[in-house]
C-alpha positions as CSV (number, residue, x, y, z in Angstrom):
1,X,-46.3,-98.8,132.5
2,X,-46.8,-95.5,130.1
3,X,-46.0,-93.5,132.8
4,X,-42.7,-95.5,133.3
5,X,-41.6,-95.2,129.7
6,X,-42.6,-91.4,130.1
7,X,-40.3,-90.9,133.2
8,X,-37.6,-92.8,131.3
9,X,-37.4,-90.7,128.2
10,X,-37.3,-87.6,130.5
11,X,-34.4,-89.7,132.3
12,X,-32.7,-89.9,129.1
13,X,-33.5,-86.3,127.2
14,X,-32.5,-84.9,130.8
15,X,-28.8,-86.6,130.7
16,X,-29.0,-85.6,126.8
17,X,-29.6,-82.0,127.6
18,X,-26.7,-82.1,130.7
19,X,-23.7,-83.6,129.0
20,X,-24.5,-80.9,125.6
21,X,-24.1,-78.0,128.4
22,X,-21.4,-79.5,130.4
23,X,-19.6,-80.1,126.8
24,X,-20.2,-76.3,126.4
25,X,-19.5,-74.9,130.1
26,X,-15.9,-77.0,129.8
27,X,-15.4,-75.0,126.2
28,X,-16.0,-71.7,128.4
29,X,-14.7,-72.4,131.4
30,X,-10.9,-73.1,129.7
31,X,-9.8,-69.6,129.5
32,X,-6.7,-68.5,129.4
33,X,-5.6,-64.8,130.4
34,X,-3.6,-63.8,127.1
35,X,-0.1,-62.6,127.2
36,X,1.1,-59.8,124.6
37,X,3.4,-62.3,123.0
38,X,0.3,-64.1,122.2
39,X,-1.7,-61.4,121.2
40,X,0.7,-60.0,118.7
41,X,1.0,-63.7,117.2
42,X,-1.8,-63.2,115.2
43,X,-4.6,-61.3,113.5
44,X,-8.0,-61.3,115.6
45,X,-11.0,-61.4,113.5
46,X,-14.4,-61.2,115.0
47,X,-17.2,-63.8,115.3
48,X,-19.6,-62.3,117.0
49,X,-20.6,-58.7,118.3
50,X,-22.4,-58.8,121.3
51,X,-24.6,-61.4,120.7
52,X,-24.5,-61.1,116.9
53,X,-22.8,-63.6,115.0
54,X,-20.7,-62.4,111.6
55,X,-20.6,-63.8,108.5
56,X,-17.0,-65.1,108.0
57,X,-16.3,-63.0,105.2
58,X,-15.9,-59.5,107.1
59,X,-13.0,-57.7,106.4
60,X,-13.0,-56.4,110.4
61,X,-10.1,-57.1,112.5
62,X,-7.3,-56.1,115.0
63,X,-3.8,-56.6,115.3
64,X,-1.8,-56.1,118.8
65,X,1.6,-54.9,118.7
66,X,3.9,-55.7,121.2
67,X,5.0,-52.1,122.4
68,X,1.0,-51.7,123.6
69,X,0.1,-50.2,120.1
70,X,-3.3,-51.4,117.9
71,X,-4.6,-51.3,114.4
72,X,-7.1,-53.3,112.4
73,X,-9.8,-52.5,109.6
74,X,-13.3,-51.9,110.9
75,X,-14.7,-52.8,107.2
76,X,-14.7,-49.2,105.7
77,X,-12.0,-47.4,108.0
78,X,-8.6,-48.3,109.1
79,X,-8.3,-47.7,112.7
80,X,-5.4,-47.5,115.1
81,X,-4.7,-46.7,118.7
82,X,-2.8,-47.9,121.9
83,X,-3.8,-50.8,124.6
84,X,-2.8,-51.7,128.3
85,X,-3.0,-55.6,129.3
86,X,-2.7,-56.2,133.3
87,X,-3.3,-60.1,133.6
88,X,-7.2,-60.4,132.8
89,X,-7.9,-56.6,132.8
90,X,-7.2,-54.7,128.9
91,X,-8.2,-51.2,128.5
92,X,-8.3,-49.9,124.7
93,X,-8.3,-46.0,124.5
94,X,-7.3,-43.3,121.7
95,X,-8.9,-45.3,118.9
96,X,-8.5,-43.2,115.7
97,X,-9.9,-44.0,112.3
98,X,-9.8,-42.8,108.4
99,X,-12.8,-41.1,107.7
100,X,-14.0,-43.0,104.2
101,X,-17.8,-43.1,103.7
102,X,-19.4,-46.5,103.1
103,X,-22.8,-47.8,103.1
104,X,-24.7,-47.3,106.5
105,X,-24.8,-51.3,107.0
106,X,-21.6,-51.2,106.9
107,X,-20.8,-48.3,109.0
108,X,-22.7,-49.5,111.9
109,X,-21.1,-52.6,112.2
110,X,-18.0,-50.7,112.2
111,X,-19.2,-48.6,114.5
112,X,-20.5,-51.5,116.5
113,X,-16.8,-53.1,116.6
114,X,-15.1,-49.7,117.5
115,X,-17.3,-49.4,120.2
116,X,-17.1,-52.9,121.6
117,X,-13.0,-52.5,121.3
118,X,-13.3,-49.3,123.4
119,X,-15.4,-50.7,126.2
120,X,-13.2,-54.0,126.8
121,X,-12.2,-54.4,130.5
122,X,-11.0,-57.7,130.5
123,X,-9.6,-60.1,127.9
124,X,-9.7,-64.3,127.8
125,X,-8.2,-66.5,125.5
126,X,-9.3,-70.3,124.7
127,X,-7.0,-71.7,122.5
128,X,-7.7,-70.0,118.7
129,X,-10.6,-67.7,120.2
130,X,-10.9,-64.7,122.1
131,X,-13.5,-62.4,124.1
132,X,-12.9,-58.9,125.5
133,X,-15.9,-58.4,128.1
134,X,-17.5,-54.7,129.5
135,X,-17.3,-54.1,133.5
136,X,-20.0,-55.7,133.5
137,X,-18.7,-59.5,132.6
138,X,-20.8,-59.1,129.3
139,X,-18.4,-60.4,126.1
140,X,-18.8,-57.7,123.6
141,X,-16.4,-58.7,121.3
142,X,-15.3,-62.6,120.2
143,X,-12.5,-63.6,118.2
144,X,-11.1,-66.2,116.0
145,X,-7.6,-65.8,115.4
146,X,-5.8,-65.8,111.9
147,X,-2.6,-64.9,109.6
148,X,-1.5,-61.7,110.4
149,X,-2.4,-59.1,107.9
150,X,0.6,-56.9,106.3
């Protein structure tokens, strides 16, 4: 009988466990290839870098402009540069920047989000969020959208 009640709680941690991922797969698995109307819509502040999740009250983000142009504040520097959108595939080049001095925590996070920017290959949207991933299918970069920033 213990061993019955045993097999049944694994039954029932094991369904647990599945419906949490397939929640989460169906989150991911809903993307949506961007469109430059779309992108310009908004501001695109980021959640995560790599794997590292930001604190909500960064000043980093990026705005898309509609003739293929970009700028956004990388929390010290102002930056600014061009973009190319095919479908899924985004490449980000002549990224420019002010050149203030701030504190190194905050200059390698800028650095961090400059680089990520710069190494995007491919972009997907999910309704408010967005990802820019290397060659590699790694997401370097995740946004939430908000307000456009004057």
């Amino acid at each position: 009988m213990k061993a019955s009640t045993g097999f049944a709680f694994f039954l029932v941690f094991l369904a647990g466990y599945a419906l949490v991922n397939l929640r989460n797969m169906g989150e991911e698995a809903v993307e949506n290839i961007p469109t430059i109307e779309e992108l310009s819509r908004t501001a695109w502040r980021p959640s995560h870098l790599g794997e590292m999740r930001l604190d909500k009250e960064v000043s980093l983000y990026v705005q898309f402009e509609p003739g293929g142009e970009l700028s956004g504040n990388g929390g010290c520097n102002r930056f600014f540069g061009s973009y190319q959108l095919a479908g899924a595939t985004i490449v980000i080049d002549r990224l420019g920047t002010t050149r203030m001095a701030c504190p190194p925590a905050v200059m390698s996070i800028e650095i961090a989000f400059i680089e990520a920017l710069q190494s995007a290959a491919t972009i997907a949207r999910n309704e408010s969020r967005m990802a820019l991933r290397n060659a590699e299918g790694q997401a370097t970069v995740r946004f939430d959208a908000t307000d456009r920033i004057n």
